[in-house]
CHARMM-style PDB file with segment names, atoms N, HN, CA, C and O in Angstrom:
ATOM      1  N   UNK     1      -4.843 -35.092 -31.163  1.00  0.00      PROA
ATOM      2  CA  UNK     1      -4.795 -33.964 -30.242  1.00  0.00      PROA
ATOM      3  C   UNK     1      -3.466 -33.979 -29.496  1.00  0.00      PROA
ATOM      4  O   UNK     1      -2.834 -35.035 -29.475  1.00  0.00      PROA
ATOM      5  N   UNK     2      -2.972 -32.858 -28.859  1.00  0.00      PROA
ATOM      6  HN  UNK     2      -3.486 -32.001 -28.876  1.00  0.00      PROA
ATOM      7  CA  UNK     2      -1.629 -32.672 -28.614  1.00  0.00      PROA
ATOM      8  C   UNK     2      -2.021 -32.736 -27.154  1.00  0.00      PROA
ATOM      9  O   UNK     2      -3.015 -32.128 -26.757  1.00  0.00      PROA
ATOM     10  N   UNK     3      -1.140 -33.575 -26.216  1.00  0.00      PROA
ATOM     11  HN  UNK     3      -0.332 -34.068 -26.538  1.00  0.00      PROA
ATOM     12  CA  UNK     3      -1.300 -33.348 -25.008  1.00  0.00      PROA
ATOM     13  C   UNK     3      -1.195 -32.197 -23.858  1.00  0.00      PROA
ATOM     14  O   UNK     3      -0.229 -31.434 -23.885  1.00  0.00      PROA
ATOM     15  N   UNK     4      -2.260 -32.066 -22.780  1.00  0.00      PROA
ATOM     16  HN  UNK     4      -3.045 -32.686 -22.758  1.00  0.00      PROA
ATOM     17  CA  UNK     4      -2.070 -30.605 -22.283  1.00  0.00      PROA
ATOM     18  C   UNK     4      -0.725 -30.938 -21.149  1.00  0.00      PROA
ATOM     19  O   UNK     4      -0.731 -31.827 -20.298  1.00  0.00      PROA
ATOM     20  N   UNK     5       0.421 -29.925 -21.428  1.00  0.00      PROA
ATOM     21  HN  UNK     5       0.426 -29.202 -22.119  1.00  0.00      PROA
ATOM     22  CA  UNK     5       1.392 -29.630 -20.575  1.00  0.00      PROA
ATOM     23  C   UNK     5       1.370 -29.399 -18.946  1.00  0.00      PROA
ATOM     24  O   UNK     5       1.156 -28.188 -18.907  1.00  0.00      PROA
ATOM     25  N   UNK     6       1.439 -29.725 -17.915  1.00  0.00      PROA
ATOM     26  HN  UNK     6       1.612 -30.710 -17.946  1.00  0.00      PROA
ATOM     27  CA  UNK     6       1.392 -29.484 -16.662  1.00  0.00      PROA
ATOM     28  C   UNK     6       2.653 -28.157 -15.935  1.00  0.00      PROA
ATOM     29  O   UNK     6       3.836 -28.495 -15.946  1.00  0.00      PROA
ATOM     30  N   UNK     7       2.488 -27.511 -15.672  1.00  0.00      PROA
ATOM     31  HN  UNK     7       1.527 -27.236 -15.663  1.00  0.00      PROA
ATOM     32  CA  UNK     7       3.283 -26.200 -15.094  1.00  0.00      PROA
ATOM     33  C   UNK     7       4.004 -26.862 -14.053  1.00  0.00      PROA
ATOM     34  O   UNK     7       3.458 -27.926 -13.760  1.00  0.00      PROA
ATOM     35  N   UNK     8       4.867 -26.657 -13.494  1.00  0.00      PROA
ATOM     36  HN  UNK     8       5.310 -25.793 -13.732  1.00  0.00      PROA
ATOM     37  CA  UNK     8       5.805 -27.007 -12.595  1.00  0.00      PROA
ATOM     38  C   UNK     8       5.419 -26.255 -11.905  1.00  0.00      PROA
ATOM     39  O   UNK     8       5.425 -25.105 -12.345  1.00  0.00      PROA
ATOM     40  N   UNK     9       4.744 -26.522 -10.113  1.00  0.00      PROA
ATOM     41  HN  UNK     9       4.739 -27.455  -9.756  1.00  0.00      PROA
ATOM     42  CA  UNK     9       4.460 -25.862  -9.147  1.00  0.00      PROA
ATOM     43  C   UNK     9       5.632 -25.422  -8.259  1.00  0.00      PROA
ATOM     44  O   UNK     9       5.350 -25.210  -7.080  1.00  0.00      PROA
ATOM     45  N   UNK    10       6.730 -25.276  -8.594  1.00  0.00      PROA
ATOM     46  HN  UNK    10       6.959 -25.448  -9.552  1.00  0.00      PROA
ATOM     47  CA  UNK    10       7.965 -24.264  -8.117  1.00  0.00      PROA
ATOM     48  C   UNK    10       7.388 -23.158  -8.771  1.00  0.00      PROA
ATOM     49  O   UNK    10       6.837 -22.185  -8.257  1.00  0.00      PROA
ATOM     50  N   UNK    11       7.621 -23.476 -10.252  1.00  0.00      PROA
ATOM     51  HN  UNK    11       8.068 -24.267 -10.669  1.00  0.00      PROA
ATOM     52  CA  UNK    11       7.556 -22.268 -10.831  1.00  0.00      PROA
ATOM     53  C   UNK    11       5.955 -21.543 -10.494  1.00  0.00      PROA
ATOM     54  O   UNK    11       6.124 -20.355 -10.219  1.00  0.00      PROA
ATOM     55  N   UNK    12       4.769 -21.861 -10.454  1.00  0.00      PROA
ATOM     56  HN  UNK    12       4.632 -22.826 -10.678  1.00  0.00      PROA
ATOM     57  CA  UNK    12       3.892 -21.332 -10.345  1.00  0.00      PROA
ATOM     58  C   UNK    12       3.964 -20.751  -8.676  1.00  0.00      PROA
ATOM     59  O   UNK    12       3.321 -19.756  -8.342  1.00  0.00      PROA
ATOM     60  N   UNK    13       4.627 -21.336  -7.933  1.00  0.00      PROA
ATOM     61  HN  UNK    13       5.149 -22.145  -8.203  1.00  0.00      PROA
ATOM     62  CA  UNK    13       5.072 -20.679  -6.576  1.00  0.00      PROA
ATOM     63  C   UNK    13       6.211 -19.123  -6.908  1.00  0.00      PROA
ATOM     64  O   UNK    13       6.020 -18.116  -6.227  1.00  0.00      PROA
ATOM     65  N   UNK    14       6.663 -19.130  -7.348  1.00  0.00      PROA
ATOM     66  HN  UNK    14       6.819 -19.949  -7.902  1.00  0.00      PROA
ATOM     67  CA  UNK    14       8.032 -19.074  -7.538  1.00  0.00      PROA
ATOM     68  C   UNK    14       7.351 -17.315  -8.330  1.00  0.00      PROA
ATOM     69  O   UNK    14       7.612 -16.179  -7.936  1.00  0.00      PROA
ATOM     70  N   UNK    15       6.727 -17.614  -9.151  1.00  0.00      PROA
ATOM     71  HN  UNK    15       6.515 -18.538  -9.471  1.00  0.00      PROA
ATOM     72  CA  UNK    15       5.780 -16.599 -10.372  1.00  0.00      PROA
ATOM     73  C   UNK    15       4.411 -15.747  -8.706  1.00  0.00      PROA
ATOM     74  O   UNK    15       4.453 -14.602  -8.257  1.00  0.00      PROA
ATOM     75  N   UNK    16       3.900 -16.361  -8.481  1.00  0.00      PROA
ATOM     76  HN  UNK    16       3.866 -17.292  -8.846  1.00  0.00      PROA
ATOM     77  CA  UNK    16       3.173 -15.732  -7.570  1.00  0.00      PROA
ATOM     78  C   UNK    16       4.127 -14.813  -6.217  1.00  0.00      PROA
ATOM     79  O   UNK    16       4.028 -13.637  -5.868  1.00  0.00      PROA
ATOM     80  N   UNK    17       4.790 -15.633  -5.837  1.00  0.00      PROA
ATOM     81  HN  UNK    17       4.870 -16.588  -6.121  1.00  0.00      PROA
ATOM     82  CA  UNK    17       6.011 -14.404  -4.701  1.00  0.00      PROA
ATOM     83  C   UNK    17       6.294 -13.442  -5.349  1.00  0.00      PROA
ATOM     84  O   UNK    17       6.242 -12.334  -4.814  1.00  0.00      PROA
ATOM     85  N   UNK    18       6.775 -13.619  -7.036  1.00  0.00      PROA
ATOM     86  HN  UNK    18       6.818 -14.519  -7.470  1.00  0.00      PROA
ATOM     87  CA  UNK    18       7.179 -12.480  -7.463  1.00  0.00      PROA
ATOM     88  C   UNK    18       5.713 -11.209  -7.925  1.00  0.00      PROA
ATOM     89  O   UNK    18       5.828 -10.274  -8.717  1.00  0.00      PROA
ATOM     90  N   UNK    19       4.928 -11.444  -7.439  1.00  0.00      PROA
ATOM     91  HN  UNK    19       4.835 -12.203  -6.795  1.00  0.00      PROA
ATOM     92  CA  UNK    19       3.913 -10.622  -7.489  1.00  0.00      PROA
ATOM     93  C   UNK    19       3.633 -10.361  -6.254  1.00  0.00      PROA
ATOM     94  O   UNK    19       3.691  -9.172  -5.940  1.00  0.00      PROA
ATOM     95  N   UNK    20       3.303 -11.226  -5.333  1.00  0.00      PROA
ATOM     96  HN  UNK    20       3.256 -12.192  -5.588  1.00  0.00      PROA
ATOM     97  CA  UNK    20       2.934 -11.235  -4.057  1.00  0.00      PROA
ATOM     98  C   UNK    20       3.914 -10.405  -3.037  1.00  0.00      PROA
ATOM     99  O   UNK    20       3.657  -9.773  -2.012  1.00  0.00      PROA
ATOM    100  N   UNK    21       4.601 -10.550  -3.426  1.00  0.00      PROA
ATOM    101  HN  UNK    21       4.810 -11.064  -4.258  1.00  0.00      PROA
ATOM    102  CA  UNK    21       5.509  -9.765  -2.723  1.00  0.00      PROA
ATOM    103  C   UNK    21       5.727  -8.376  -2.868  1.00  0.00      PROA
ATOM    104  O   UNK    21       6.191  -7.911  -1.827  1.00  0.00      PROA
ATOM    105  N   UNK    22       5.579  -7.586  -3.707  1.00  0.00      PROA
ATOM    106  HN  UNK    22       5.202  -7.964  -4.553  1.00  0.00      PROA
ATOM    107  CA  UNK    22       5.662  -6.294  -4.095  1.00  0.00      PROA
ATOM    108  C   UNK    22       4.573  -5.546  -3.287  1.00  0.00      PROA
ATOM    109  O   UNK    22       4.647  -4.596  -2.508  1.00  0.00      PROA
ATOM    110  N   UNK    23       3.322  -6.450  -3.829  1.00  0.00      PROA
ATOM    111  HN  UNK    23       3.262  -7.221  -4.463  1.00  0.00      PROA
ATOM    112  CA  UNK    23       1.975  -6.047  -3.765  1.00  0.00      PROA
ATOM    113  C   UNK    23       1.973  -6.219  -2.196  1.00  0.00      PROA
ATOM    114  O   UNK    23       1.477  -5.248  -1.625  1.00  0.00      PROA
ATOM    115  N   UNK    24       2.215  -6.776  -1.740  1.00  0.00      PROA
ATOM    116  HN  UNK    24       2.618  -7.565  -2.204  1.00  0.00      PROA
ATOM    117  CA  UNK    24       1.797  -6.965  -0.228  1.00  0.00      PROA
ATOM    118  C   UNK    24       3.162  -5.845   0.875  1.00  0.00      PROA
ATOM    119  O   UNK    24       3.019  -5.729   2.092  1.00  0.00      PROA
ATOM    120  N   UNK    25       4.063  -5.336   0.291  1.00  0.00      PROA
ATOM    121  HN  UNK    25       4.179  -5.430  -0.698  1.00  0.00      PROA
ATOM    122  CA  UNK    25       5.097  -4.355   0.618  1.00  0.00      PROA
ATOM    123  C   UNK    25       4.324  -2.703   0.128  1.00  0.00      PROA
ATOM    124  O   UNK    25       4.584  -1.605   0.620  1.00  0.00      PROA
ATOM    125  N   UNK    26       3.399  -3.002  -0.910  1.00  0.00      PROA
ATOM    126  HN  UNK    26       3.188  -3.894  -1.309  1.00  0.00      PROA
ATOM    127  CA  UNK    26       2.481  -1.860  -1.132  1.00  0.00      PROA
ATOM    128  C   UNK    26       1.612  -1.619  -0.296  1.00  0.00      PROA
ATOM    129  O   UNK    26       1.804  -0.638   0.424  1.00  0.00      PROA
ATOM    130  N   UNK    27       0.363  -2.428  -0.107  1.00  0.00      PROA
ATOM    131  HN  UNK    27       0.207  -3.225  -0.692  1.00  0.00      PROA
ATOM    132  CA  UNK    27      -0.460  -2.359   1.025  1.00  0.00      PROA
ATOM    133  C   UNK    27       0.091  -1.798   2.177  1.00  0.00      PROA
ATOM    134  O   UNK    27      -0.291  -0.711   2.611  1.00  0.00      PROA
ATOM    135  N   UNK    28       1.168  -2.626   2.823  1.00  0.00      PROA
ATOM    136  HN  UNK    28       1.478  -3.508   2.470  1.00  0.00      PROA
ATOM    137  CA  UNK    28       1.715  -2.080   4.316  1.00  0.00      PROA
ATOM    138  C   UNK    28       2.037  -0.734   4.574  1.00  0.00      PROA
ATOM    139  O   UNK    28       1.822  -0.076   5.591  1.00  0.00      PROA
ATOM    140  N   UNK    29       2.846  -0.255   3.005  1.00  0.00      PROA
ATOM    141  HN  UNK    29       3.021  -0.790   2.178  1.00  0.00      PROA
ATOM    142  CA  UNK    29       2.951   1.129   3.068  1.00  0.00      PROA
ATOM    143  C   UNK    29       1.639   2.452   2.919  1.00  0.00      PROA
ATOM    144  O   UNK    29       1.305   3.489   3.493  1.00  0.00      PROA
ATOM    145  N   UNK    30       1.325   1.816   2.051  1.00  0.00      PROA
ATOM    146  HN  UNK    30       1.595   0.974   1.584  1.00  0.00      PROA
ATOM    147  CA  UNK    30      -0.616   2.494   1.553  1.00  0.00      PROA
ATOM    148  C   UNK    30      -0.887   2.580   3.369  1.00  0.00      PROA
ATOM    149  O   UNK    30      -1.033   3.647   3.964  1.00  0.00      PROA
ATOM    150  N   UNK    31      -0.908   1.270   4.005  1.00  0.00      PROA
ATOM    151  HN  UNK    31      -0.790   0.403   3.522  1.00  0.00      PROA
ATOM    152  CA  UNK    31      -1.661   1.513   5.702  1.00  0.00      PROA
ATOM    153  C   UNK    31      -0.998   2.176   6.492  1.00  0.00      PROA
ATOM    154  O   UNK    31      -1.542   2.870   7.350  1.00  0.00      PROA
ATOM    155  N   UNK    32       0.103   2.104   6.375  1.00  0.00      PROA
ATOM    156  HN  UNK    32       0.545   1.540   5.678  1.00  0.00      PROA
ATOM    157  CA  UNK    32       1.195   3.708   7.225  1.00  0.00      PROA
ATOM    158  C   UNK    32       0.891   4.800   6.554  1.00  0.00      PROA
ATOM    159  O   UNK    32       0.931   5.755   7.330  1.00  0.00      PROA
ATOM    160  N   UNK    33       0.655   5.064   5.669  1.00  0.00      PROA
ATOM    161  HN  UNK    33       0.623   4.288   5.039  1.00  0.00      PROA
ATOM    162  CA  UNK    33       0.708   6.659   5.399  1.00  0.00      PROA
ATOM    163  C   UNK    33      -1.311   6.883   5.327  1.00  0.00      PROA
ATOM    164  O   UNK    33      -1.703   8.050   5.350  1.00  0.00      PROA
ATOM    165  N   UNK    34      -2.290   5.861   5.256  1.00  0.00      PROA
ATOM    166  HN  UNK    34      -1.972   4.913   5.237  1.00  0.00      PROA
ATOM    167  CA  UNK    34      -3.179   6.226   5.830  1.00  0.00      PROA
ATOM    168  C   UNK    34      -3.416   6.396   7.247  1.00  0.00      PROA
ATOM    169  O   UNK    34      -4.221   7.177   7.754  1.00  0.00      PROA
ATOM    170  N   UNK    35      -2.752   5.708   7.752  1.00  0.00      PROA
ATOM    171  HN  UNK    35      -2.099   5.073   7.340  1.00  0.00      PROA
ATOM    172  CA  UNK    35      -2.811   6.068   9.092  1.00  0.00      PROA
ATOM    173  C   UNK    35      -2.566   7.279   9.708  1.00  0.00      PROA
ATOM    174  O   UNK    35      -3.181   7.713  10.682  1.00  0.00      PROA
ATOM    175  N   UNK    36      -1.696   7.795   9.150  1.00  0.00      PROA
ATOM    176  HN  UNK    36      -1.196   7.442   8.359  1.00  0.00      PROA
ATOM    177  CA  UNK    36      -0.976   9.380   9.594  1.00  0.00      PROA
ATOM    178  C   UNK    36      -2.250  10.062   9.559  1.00  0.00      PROA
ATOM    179  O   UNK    36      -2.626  10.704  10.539  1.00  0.00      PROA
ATOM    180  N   UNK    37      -3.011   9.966   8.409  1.00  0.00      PROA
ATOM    181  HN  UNK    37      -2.706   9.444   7.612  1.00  0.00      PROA
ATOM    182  CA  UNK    37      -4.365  10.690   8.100  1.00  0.00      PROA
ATOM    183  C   UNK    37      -5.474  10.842   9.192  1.00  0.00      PROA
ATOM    184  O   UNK    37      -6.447  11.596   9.190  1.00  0.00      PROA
ATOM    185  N   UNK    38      -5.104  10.000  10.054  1.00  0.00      PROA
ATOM    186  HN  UNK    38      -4.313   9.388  10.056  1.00  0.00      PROA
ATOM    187  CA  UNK    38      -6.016   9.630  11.394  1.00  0.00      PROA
ATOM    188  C   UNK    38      -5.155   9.803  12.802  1.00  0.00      PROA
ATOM    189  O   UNK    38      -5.551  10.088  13.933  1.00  0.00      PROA
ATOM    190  N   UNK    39      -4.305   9.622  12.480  1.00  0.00      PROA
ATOM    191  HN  UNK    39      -3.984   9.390  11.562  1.00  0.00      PROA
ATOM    192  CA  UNK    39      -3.609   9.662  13.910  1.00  0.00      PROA
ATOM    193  C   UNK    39      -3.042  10.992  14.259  1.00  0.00      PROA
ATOM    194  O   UNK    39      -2.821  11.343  15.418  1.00  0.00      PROA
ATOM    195  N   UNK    40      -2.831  11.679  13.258  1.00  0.00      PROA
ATOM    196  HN  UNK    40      -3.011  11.394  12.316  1.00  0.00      PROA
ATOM    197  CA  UNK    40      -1.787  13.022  13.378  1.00  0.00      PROA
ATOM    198  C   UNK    40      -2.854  14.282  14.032  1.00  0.00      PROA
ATOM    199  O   UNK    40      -4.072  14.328  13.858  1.00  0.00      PROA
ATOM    200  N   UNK    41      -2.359  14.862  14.497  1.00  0.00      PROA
ATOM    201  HN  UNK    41      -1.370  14.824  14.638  1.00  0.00      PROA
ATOM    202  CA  UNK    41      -2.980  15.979  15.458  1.00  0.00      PROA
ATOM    203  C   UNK    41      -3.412  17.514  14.437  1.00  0.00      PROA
ATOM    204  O   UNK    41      -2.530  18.050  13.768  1.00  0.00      PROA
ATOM    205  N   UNK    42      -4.171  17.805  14.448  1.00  0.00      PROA
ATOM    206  HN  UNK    42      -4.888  17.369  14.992  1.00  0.00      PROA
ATOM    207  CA  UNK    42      -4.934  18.561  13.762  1.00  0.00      PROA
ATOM    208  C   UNK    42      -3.962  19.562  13.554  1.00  0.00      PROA
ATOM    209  O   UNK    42      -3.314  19.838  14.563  1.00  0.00      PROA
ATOM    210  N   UNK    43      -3.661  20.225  12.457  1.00  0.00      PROA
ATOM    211  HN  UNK    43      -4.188  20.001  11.637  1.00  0.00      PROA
ATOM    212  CA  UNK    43      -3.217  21.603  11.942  1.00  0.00      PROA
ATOM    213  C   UNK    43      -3.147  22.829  12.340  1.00  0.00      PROA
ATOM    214  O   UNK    43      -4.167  23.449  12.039  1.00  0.00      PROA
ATOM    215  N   UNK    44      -2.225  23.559  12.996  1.00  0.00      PROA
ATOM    216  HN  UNK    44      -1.396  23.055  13.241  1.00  0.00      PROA
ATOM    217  CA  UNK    44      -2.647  24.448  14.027  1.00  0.00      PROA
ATOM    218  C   UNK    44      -3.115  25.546  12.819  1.00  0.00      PROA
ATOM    219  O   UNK    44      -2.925  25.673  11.609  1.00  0.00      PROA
ATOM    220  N   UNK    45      -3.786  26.200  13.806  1.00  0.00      PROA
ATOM    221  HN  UNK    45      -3.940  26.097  14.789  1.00  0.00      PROA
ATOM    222  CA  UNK    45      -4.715  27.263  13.065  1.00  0.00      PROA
ATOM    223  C   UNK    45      -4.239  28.762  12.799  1.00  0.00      PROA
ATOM    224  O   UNK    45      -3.407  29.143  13.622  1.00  0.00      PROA
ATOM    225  N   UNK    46      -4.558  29.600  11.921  1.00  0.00      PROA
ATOM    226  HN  UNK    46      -5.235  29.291  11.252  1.00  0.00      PROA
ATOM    227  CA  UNK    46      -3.599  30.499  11.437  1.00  0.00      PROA
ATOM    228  C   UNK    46      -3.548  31.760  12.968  1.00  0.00      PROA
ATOM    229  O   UNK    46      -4.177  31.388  13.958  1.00  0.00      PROA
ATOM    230  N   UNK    47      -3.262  32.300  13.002  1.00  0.00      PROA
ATOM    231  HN  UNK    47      -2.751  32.603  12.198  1.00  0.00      PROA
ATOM    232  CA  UNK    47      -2.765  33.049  13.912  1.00  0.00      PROA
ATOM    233  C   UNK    47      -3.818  34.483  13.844  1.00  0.00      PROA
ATOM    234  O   UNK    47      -3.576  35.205  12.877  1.00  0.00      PROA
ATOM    235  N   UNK    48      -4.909  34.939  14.735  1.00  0.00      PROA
ATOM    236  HN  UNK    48      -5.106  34.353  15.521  1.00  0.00      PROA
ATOM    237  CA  UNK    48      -5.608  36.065  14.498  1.00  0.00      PROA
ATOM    238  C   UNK    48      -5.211  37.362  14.403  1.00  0.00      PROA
ATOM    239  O   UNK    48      -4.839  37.951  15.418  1.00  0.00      PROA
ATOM    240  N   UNK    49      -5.235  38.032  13.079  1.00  0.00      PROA
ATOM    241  HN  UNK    49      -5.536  37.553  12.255  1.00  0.00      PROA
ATOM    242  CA  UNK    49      -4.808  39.366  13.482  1.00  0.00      PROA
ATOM    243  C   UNK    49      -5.557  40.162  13.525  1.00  0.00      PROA
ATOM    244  O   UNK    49      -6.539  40.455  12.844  1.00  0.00      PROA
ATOM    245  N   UNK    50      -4.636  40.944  15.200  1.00  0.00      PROA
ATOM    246  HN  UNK    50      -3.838  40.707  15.754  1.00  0.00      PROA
ATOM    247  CA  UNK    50      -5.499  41.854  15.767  1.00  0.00      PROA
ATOM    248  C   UNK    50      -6.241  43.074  15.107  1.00  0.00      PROA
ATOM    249  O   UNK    50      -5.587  43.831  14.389  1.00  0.00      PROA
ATOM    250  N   UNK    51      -7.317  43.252  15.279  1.00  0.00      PROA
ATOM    251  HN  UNK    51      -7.849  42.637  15.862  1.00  0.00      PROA
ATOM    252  CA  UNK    51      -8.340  44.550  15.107  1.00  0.00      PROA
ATOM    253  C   UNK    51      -8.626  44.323  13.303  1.00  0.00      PROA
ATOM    254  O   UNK    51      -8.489  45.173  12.424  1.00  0.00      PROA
ATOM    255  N   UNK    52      -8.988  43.111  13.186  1.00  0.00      PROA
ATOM    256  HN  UNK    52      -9.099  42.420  13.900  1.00  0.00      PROA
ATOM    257  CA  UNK    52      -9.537  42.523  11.923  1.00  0.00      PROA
ATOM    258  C   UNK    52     -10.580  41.909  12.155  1.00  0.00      PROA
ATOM    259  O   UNK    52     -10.402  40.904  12.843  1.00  0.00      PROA
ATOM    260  N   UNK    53     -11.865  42.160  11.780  1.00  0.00      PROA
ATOM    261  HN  UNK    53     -12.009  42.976  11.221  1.00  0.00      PROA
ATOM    262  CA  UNK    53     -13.009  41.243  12.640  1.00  0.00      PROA
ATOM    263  C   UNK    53     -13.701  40.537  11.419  1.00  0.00      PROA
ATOM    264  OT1 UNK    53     -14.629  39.750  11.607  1.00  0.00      PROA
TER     265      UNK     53
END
């Protein structure tokens, strides 16, 4: 049997930032622009025109 190889934990550090990092610069942005969805002040409303009922 061929012996099992051990990964170098730089590299398995090193391999996870490069995921972790994107992904977690996604989220933050995903939670700012949901937020707007909640925080922003309601849509003003169209304007009535007169002697239209």
């Amino acid at each position: 049997m061929t012996e099992a190889r051990t990964s170098s934990p730089a590299l398995i550090a090193g391999a996870w930032l490069l995921v972790a990092l994107p992904l977690a610069w996604g989220v933050y942005k995903t939670g700012l622009n949901a937020a707007k969805l909640f925080t922003s002040p309601p849509a003003a409303a169209a304007p009535a025109t007169p002697g239209v009922k």
